[in-house]
C-alpha positions as semicolon CSV with decimal commas, in nm:
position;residue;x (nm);y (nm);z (nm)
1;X;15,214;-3,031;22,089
2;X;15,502;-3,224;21,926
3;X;15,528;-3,619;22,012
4;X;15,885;-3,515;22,189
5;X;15,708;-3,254;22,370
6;X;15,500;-3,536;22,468
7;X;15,736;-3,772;22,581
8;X;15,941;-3,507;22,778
9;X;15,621;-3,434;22,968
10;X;15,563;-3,826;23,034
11;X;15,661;-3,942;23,405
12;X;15,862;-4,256;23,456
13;X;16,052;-4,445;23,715
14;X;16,416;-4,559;23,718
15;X;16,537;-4,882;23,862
16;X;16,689;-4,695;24,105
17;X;16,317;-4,549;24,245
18;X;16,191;-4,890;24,207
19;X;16,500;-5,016;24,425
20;X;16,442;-4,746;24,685
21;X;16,074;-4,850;24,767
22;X;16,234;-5,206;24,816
23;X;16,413;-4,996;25,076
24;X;16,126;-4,825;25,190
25;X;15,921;-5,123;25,247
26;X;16,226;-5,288;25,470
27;X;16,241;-4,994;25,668
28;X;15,817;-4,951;25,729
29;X;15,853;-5,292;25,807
30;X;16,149;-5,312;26,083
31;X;15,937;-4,989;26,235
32;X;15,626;-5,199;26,221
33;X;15,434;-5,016;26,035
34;X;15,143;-5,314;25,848
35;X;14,973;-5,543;26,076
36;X;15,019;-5,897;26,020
37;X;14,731;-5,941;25,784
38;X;14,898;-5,688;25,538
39;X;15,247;-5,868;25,564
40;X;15,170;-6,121;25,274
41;X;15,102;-5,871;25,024
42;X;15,361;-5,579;25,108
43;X;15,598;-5,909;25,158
44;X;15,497;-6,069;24,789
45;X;15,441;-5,662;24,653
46;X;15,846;-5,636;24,776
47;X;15,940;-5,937;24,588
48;X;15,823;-5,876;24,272
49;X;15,980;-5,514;24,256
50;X;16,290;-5,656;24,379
51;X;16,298;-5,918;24,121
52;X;16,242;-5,675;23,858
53;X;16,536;-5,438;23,981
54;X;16,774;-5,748;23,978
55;X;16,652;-5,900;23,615
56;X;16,635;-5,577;23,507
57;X;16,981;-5,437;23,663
58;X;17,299;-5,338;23,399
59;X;17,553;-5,644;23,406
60;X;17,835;-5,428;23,525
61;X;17,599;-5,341;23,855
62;X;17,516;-5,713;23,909
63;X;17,976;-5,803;23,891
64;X;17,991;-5,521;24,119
65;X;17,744;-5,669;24,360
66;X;17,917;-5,954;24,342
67;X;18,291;-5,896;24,402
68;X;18,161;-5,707;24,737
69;X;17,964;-5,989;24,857
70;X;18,339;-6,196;24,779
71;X;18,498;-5,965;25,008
């Protein structure tokens, strides 16, 4: 096997998956899905992905963001 073969074959994860758990985790938690013990780590595992998204996010995505938040 060829290293491209090898890197074709390698799964990854797109900002856009990593904002979609963010999304995922909102939604489990309006349905109440962890118990109040779990909250702190789903809450701190939520922040850190979402953090990563934003730093992480192209510069035209972040001046769209913001001229719909100006609206």
């Amino acid at each position: 096997m060829t290293q491209e073969e090898n890197t074709e074959a390698a799964p990854g994860l797109s900002l856009q998956d990593l904002a979609s758990v963010v999304q995922v985790i909102d939604l489990c938690s309006q349905r109440g899905a962890f118990q109040g013990s779990e909250l702190e780590a789903v809450g701190g595992l939520r922040g850190r992905i979402q953090a990563f998204v934003s730093a992480n996010a192209p510069a035209e995505e972040e001046n769209q963001e913001e001229s719909t938040d100006n609206e």
